[in-house]
PyMOL commands that place a pseudoatom at each C-alpha (Angstrom):
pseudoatom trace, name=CA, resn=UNK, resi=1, chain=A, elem=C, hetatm=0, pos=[0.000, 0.000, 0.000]
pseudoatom trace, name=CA, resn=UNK, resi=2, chain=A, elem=C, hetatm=0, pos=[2.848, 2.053, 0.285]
pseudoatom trace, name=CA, resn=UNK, resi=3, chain=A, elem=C, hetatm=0, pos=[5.055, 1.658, -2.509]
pseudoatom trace, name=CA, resn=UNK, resi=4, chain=A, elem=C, hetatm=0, pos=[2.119, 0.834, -5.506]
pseudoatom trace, name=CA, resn=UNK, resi=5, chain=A, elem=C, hetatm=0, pos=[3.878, 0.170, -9.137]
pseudoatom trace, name=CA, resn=UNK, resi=6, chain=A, elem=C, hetatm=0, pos=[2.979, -0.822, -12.726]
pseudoatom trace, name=CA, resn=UNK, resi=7, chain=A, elem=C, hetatm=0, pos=[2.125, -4.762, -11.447]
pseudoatom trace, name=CA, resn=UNK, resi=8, chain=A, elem=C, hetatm=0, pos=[-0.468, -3.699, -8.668]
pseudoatom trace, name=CA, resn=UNK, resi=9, chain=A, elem=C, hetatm=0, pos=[-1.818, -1.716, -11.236]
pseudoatom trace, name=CA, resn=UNK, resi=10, chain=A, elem=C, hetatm=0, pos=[-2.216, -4.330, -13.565]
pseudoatom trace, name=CA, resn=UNK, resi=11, chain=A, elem=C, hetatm=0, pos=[-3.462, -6.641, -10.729]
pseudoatom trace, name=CA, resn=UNK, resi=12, chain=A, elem=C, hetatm=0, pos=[-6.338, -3.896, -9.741]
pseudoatom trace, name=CA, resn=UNK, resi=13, chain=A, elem=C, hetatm=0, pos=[-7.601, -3.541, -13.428]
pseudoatom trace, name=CA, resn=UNK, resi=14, chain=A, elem=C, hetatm=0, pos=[-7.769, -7.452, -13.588]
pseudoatom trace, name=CA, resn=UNK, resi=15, chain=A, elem=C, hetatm=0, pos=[-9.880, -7.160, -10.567]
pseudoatom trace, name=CA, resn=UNK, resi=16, chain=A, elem=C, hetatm=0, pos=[-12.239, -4.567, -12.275]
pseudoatom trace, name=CA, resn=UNK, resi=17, chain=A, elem=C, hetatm=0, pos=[-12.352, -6.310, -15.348]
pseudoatom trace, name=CA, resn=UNK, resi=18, chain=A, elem=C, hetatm=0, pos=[-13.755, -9.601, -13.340]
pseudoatom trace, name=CA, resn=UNK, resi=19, chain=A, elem=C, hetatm=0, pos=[-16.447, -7.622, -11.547]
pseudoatom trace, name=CA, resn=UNK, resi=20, chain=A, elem=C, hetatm=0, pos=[-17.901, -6.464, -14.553]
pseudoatom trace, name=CA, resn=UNK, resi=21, chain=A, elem=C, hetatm=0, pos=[-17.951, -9.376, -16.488]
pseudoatom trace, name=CA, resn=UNK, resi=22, chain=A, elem=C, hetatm=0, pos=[-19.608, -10.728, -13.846]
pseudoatom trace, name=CA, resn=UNK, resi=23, chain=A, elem=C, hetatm=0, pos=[-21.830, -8.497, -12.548]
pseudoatom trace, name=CA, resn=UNK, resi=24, chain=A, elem=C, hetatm=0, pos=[-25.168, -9.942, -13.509]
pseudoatom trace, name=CA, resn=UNK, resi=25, chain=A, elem=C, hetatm=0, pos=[-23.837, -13.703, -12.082]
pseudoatom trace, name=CA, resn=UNK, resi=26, chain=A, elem=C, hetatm=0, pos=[-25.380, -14.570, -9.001]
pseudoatom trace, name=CA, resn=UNK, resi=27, chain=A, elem=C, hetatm=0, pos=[-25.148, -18.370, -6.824]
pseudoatom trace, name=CA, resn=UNK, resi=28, chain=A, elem=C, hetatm=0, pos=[-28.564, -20.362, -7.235]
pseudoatom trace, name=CA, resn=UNK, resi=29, chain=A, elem=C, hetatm=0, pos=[-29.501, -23.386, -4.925]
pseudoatom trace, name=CA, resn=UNK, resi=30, chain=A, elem=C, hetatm=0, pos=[-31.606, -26.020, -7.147]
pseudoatom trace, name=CA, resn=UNK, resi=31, chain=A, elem=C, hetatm=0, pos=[-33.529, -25.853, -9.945]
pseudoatom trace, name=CA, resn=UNK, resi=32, chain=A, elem=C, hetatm=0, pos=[-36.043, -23.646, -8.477]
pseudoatom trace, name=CA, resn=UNK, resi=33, chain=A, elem=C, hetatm=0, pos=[-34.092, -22.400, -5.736]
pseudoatom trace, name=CA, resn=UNK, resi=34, chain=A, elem=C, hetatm=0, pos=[-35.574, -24.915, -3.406]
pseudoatom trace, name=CA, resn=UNK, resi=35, chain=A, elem=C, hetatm=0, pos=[-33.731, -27.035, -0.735]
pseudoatom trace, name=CA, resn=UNK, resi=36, chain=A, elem=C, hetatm=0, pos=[-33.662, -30.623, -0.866]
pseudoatom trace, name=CA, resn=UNK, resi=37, chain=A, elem=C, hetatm=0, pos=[-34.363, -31.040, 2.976]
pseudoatom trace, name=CA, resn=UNK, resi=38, chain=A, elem=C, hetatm=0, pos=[-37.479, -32.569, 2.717]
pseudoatom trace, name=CA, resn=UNK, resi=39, chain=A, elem=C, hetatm=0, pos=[-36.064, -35.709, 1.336]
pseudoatom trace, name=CA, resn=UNK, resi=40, chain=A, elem=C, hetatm=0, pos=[-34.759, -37.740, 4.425]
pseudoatom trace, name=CA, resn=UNK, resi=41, chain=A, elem=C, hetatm=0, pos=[-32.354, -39.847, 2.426]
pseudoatom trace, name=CA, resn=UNK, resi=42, chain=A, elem=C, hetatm=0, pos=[-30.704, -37.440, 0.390]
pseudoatom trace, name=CA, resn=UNK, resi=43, chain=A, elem=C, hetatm=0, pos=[-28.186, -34.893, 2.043]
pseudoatom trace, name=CA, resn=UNK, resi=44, chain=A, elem=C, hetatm=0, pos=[-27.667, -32.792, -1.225]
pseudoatom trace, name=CA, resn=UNK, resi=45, chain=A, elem=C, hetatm=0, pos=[-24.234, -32.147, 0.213]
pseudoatom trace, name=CA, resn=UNK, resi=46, chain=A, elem=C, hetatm=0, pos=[-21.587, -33.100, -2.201]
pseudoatom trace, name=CA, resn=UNK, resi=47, chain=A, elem=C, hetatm=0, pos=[-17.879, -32.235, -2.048]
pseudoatom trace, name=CA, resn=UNK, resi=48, chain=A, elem=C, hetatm=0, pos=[-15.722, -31.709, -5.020]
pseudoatom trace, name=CA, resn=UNK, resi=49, chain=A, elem=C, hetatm=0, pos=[-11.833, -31.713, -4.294]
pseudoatom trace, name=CA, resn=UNK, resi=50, chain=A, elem=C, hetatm=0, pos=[-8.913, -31.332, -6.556]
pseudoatom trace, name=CA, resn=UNK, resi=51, chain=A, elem=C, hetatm=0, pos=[-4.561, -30.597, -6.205]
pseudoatom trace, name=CA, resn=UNK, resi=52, chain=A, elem=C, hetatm=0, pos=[-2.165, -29.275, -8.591]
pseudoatom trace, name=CA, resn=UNK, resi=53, chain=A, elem=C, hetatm=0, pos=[0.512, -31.431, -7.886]
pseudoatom trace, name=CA, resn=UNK, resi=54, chain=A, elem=C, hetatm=0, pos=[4.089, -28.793, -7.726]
pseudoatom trace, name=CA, resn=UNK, resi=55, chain=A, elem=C, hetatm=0, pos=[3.340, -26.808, -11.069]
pseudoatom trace, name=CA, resn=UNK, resi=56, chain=A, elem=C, hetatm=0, pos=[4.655, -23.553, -8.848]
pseudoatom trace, name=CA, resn=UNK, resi=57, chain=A, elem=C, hetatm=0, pos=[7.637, -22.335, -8.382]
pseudoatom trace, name=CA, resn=UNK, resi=58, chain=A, elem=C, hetatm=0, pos=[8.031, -22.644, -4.691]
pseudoatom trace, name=CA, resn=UNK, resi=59, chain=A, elem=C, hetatm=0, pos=[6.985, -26.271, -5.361]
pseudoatom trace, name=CA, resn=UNK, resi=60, chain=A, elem=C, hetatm=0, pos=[4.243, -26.305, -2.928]
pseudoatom trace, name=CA, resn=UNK, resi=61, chain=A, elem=C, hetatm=0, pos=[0.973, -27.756, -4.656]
pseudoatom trace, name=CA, resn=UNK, resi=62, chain=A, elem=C, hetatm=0, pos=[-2.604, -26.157, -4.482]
pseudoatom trace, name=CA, resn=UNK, resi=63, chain=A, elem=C, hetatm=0, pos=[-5.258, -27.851, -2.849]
pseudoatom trace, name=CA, resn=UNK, resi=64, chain=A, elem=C, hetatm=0, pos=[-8.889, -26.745, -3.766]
pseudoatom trace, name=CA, resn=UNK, resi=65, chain=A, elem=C, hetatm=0, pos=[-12.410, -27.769, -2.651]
pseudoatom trace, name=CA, resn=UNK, resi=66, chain=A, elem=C, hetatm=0, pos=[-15.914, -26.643, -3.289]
pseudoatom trace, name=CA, resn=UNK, resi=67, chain=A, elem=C, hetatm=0, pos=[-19.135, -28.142, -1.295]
pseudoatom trace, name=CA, resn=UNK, resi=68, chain=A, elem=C, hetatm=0, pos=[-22.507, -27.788, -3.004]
pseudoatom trace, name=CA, resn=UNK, resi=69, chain=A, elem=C, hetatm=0, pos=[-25.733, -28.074, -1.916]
pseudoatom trace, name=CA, resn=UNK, resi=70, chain=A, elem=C, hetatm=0, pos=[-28.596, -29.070, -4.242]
pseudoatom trace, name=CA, resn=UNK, resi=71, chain=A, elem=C, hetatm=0, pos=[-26.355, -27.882, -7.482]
pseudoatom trace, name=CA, resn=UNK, resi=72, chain=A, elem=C, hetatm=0, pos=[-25.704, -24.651, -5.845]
pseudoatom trace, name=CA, resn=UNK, resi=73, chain=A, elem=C, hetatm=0, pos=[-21.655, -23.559, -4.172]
pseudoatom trace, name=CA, resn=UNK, resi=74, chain=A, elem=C, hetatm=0, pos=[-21.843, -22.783, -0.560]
pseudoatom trace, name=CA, resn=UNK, resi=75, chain=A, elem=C, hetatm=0, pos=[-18.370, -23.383, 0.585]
pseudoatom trace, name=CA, resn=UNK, resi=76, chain=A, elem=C, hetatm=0, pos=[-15.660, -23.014, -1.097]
pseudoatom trace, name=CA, resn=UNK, resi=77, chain=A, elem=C, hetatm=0, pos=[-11.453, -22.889, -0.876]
pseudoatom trace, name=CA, resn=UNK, resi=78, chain=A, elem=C, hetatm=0, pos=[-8.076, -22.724, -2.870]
pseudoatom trace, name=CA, resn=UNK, resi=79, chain=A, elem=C, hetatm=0, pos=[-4.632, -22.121, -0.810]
pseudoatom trace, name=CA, resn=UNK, resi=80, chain=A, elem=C, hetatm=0, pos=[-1.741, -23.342, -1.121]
pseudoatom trace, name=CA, resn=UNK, resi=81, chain=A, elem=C, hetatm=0, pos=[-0.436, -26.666, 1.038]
pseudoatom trace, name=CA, resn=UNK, resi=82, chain=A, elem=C, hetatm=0, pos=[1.614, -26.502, 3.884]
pseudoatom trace, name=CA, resn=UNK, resi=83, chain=A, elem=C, hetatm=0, pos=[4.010, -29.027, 2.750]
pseudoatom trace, name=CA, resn=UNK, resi=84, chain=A, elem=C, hetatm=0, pos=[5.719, -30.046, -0.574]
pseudoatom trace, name=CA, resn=UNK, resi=85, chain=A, elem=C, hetatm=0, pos=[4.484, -32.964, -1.385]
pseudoatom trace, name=CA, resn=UNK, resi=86, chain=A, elem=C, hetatm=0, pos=[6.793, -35.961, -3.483]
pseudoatom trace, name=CA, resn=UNK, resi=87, chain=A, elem=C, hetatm=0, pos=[3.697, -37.260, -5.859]
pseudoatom trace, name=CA, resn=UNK, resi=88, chain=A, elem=C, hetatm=0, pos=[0.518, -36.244, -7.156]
pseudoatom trace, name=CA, resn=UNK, resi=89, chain=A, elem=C, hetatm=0, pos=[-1.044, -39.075, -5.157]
pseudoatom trace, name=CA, resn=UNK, resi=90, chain=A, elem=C, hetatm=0, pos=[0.244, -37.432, -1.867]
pseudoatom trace, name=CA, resn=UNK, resi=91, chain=A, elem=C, hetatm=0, pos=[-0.817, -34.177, -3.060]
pseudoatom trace, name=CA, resn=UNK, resi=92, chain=A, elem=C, hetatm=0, pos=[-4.641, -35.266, -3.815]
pseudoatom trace, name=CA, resn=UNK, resi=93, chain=A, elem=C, hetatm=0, pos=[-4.572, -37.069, -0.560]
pseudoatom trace, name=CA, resn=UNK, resi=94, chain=A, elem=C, hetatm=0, pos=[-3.559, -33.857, 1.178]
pseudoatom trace, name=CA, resn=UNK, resi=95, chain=A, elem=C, hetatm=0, pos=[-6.345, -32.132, -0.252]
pseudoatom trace, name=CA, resn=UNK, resi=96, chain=A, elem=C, hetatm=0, pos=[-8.761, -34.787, 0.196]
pseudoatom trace, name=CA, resn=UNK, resi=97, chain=A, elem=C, hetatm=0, pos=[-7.993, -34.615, 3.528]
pseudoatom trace, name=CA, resn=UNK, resi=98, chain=A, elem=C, hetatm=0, pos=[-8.244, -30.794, 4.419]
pseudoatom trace, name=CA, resn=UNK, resi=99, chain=A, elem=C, hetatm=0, pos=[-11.770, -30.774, 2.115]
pseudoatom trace, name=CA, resn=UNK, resi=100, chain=A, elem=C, hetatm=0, pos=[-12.895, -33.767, 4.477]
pseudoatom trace, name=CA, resn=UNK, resi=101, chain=A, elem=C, hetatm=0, pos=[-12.544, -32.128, 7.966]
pseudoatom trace, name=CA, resn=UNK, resi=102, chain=A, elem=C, hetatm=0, pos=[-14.689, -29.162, 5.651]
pseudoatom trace, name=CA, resn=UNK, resi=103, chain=A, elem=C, hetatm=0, pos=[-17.249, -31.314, 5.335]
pseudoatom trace, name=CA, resn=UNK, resi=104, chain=A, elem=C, hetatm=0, pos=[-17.198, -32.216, 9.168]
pseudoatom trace, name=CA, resn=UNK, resi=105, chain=A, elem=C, hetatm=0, pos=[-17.478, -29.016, 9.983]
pseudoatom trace, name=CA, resn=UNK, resi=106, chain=A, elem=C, hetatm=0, pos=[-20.156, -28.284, 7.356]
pseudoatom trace, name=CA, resn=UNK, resi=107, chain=A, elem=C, hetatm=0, pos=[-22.195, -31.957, 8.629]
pseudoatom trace, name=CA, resn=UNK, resi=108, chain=A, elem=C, hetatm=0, pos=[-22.045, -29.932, 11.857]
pseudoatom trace, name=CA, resn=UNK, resi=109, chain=A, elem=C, hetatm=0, pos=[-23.186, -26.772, 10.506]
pseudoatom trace, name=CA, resn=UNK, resi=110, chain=A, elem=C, hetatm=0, pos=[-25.933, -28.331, 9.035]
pseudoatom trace, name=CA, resn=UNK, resi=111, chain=A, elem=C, hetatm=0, pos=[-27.193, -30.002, 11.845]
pseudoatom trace, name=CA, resn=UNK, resi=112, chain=A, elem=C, hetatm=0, pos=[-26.825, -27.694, 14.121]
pseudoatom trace, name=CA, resn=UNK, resi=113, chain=A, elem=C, hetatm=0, pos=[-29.446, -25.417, 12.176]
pseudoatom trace, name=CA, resn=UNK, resi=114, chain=A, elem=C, hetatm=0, pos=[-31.953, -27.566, 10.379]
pseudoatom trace, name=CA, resn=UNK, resi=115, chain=A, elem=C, hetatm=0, pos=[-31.846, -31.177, 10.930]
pseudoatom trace, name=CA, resn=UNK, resi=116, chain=A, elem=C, hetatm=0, pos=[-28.503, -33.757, 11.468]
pseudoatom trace, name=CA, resn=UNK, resi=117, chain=A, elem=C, hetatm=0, pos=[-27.595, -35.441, 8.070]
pseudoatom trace, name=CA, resn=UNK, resi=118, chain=A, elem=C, hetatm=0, pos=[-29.175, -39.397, 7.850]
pseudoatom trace, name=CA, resn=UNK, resi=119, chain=A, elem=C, hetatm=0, pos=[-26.736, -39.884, 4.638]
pseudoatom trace, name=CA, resn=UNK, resi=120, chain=A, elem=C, hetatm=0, pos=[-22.867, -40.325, 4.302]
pseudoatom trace, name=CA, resn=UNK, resi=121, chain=A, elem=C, hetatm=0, pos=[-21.469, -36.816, 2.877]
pseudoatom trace, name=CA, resn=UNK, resi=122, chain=A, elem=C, hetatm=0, pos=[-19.878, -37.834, -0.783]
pseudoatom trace, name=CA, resn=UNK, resi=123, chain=A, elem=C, hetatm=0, pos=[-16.292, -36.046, -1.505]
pseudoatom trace, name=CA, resn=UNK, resi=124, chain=A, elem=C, hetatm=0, pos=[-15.762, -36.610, -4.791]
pseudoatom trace, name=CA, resn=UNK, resi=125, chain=A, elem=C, hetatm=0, pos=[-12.047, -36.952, -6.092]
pseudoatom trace, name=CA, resn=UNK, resi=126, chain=A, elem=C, hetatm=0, pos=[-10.269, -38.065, -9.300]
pseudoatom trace, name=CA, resn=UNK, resi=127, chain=A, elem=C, hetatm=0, pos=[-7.406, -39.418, -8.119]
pseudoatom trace, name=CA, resn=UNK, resi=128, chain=A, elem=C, hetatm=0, pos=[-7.714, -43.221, -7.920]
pseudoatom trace, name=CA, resn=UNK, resi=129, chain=A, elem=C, hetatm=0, pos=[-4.713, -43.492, -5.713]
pseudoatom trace, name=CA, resn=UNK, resi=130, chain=A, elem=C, hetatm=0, pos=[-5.546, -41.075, -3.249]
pseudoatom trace, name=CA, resn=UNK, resi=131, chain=A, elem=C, hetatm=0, pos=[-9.002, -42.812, -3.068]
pseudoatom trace, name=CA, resn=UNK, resi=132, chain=A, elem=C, hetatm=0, pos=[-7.645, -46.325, -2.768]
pseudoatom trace, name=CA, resn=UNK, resi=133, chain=A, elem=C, hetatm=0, pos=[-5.098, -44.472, 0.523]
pseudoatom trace, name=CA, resn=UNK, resi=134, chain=A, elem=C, hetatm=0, pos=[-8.171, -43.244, 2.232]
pseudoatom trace, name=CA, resn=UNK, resi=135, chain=A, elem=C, hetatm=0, pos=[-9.987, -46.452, 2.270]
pseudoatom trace, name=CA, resn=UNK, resi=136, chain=A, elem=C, hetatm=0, pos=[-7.177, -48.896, 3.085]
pseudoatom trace, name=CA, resn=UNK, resi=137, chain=A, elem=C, hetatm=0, pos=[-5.212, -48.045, 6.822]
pseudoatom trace, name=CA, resn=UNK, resi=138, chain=A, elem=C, hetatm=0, pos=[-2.668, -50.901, 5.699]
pseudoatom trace, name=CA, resn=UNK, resi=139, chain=A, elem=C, hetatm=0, pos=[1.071, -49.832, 5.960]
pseudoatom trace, name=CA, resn=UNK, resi=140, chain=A, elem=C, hetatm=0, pos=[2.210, -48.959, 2.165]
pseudoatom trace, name=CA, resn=UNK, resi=141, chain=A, elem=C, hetatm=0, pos=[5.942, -48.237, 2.099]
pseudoatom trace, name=CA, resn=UNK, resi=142, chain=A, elem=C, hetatm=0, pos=[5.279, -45.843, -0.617]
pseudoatom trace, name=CA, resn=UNK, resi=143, chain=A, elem=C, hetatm=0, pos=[3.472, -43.406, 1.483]
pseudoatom trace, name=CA, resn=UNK, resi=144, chain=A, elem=C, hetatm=0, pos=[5.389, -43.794, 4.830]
pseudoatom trace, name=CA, resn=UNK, resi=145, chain=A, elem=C, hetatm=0, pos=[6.644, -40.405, 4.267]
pseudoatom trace, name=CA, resn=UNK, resi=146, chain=A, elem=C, hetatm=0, pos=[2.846, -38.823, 4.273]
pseudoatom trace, name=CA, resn=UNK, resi=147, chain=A, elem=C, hetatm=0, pos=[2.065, -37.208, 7.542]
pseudoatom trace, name=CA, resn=UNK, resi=148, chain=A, elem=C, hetatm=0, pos=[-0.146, -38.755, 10.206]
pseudoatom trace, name=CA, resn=UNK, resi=149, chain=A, elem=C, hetatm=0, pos=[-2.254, -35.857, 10.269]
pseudoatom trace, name=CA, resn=UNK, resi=150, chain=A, elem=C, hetatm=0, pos=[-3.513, -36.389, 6.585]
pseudoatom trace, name=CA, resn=UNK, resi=151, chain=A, elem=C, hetatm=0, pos=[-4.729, -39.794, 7.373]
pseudoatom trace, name=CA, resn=UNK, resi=152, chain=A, elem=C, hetatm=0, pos=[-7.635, -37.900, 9.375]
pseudoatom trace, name=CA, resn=UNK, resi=153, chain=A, elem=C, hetatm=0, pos=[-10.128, -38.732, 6.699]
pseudoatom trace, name=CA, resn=UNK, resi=154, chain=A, elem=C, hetatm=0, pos=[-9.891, -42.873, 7.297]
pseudoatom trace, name=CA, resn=UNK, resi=155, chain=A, elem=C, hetatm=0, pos=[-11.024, -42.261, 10.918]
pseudoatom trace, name=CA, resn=UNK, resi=156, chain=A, elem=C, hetatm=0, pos=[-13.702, -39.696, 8.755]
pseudoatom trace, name=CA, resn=UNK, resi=157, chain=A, elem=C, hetatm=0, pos=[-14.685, -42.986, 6.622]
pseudoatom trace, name=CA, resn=UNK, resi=158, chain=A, elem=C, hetatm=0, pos=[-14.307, -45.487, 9.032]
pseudoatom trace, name=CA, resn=UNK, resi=159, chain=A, elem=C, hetatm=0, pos=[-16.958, -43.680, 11.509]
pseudoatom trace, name=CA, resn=UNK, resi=160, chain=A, elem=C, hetatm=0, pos=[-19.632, -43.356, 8.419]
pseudoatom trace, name=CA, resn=UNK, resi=161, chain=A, elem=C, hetatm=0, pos=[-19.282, -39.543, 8.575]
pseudoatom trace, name=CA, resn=UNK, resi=162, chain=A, elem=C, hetatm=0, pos=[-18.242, -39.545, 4.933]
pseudoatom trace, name=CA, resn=UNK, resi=163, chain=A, elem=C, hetatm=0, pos=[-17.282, -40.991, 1.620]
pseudoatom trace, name=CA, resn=UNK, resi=164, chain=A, elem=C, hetatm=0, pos=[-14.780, -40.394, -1.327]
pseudoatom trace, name=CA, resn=UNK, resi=165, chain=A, elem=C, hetatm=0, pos=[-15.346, -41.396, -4.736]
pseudoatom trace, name=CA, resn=UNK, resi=166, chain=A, elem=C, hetatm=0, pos=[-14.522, -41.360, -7.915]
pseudoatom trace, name=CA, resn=UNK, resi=167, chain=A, elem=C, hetatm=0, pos=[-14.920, -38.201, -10.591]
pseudoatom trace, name=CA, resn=UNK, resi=168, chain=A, elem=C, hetatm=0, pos=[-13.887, -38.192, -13.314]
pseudoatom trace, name=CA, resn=UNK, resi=169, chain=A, elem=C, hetatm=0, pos=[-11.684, -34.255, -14.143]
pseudoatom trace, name=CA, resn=UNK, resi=170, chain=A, elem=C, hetatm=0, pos=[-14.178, -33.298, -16.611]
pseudoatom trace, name=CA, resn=UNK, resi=171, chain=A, elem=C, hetatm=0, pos=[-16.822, -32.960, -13.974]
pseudoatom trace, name=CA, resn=UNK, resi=172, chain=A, elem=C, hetatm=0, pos=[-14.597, -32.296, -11.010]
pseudoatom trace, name=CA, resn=UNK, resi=173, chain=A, elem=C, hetatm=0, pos=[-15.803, -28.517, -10.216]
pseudoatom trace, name=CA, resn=UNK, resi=174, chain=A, elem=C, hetatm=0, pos=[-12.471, -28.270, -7.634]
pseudoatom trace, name=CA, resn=UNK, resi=175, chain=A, elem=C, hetatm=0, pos=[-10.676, -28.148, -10.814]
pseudoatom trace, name=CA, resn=UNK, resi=176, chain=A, elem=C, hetatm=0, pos=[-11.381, -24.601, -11.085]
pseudoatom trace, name=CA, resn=UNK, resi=177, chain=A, elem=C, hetatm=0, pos=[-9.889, -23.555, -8.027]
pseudoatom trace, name=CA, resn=UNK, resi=178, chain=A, elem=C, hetatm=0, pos=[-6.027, -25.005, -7.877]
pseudoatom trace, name=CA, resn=UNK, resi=179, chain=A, elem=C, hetatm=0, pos=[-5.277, -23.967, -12.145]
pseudoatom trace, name=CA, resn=UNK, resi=180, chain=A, elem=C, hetatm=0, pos=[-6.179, -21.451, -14.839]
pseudoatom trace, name=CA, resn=UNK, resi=181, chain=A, elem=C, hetatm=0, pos=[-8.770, -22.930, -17.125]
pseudoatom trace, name=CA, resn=UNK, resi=182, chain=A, elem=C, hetatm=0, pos=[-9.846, -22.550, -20.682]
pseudoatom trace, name=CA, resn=UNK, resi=183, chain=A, elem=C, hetatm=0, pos=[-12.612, -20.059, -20.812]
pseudoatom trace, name=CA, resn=UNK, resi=184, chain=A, elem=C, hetatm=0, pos=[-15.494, -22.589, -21.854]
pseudoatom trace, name=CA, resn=UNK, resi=185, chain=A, elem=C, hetatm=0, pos=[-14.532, -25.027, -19.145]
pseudoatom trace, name=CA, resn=UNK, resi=186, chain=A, elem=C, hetatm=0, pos=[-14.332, -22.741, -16.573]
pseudoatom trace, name=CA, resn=UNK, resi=187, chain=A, elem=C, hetatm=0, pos=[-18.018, -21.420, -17.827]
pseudoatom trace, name=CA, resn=UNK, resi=188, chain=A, elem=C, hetatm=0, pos=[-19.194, -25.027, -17.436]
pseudoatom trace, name=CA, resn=UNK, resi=189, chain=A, elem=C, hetatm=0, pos=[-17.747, -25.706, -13.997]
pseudoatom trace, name=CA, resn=UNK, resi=190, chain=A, elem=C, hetatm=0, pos=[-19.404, -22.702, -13.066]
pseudoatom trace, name=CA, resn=UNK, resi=191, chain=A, elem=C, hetatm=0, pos=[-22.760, -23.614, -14.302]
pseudoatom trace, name=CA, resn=UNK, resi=192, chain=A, elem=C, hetatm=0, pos=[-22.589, -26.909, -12.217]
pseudoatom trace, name=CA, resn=UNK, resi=193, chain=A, elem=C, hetatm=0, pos=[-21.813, -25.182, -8.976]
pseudoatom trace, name=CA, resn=UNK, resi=194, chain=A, elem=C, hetatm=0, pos=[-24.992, -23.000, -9.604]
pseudoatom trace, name=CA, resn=UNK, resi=195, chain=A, elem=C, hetatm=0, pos=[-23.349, -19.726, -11.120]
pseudoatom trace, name=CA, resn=UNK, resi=196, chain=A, elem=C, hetatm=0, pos=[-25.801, -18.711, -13.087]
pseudoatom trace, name=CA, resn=UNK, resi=197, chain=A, elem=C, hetatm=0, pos=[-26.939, -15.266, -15.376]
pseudoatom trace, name=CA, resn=UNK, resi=198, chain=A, elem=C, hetatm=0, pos=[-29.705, -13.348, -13.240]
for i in range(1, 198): cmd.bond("trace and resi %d" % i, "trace and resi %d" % (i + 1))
show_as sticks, trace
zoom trace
C-alpha cells in the first residue's frame, strides 16, 4: 500500500475487469431455488476436491475444494499446502484430507441449524490413488513419508461420517480452483456449482 507500481496496477484492473464481467452472475440453490431437505435420504451435500501437484515455483501444490448443496456452491477454498508434497497421489490425498474435515465441519453446521444429516457426505475426487489411501489403513511403504495428520479422513470414513469417490476431471468442479482454465470449461464448472446469469 505504500510503494504501488505498474504490477499492482495491472493486478487492480484485472480485478475490475472480473467484476464487470460478472456483474449480472449470481449463486442459485436447485432448480427452483428450493432445498432438498425434505427428502430424508438425500443430504444434497456433495464435495468436489482437486490438487495441482508442484506446477509452482516454490513447489508447494494447491489444494482446492468446493461443497454444493442441491447444485448450488456454498463453501468453497483454494490455498496453497503446507508441505511439498513428493507425488501427485500425496498431493490429492492432502487435499482430500483438508476438504474432508470441511465437510465435518459443514455436517455440523448443518445439523446444528436444520436437521442432522441421515446420509454419508460424498467427496468426490479423481485421483484413484488417493481414493484407494483413504480407504485402506494398511502400511504402504510408498506413502510412509505422508504425515499422520492427513490420514484424518480414514477415521472420517471409518466412523460413516463420509465418503470419497470417484470423478472423473471433466466434472470435477475443484478443478477450477487449484489452475487457470480454458474459458469454456471454466463457464461449465461454473454452471454446475450454480453460477448462473440473473
Amino acid at each position: 500500500m505504500q510503494n504501488p507500481g505498474r504490477p499492482h496496477w495491472e493486478a487492480v484492473k484485472r480485478v475490475f475487469r472480473y467484476l464487470k464481467g460478472t456483474r449480472e452472475h449470481a449463486l442459485t440453490i436447485g432448480e427452483g431455488g428450493t432445498l432438498p431437505w425434505n427428502d430424508k435420504t438425500h443430504t444434497g451435500l456433495q464435495g468436489y476436491c482437486d490438487a495441482d501437484w508442484a506446477s509452482q515455483e516454490h513447489r508447494h501444490s494447491m489444494s482446492g475444494y468446493i461443497f454444493t448443496i442441491d447444485g448450488g456452491a456454498i463453501s468453497w477454498s483454494s490455498k496453497k499446502q503446507p508441505v511439498i508434497a513428493l507425488s501427485t497421489t500425496e498431493a490429492e490425498y492432502i487435499a482430500t484430507t483438508h476438504a474432508a474435515k470441511e465437510a465435518l465441519w459443514l455436517r455440523t453446521f448443518i445439523a446444528e441449524i436444520m436437521r442432522p444429516l441421515t446420509c454419508l457426505v460424498t467427496l468426490y475426487c479423481h485421483n484413484q490413488s488417493a481414493i484407494s489411501i483413504s480407504k485402506n489403513d494398511q502400511y504402504h511403504a510408498r506413502t510412509k513419508h505422508t504425515d499422520i495428520r492427513h490420514h484424518f479422513i480414514r477415521d472420517a470414513a471409518e466412523n460413516r461420517l463420509l465418503t470419497v469417490a470417484y470423478c472423473p476431471t471433466t466434472e470435477n468442479l475443484a478443478d477450477a480452483f487449484t489452475k487457470a482454465l480454458p474459458g469454456p470449461k471454466l463457464a461449465y464448472l461454473g454452471s454446475l456449482m450454480g453460477l448462473r446469469v440473473a
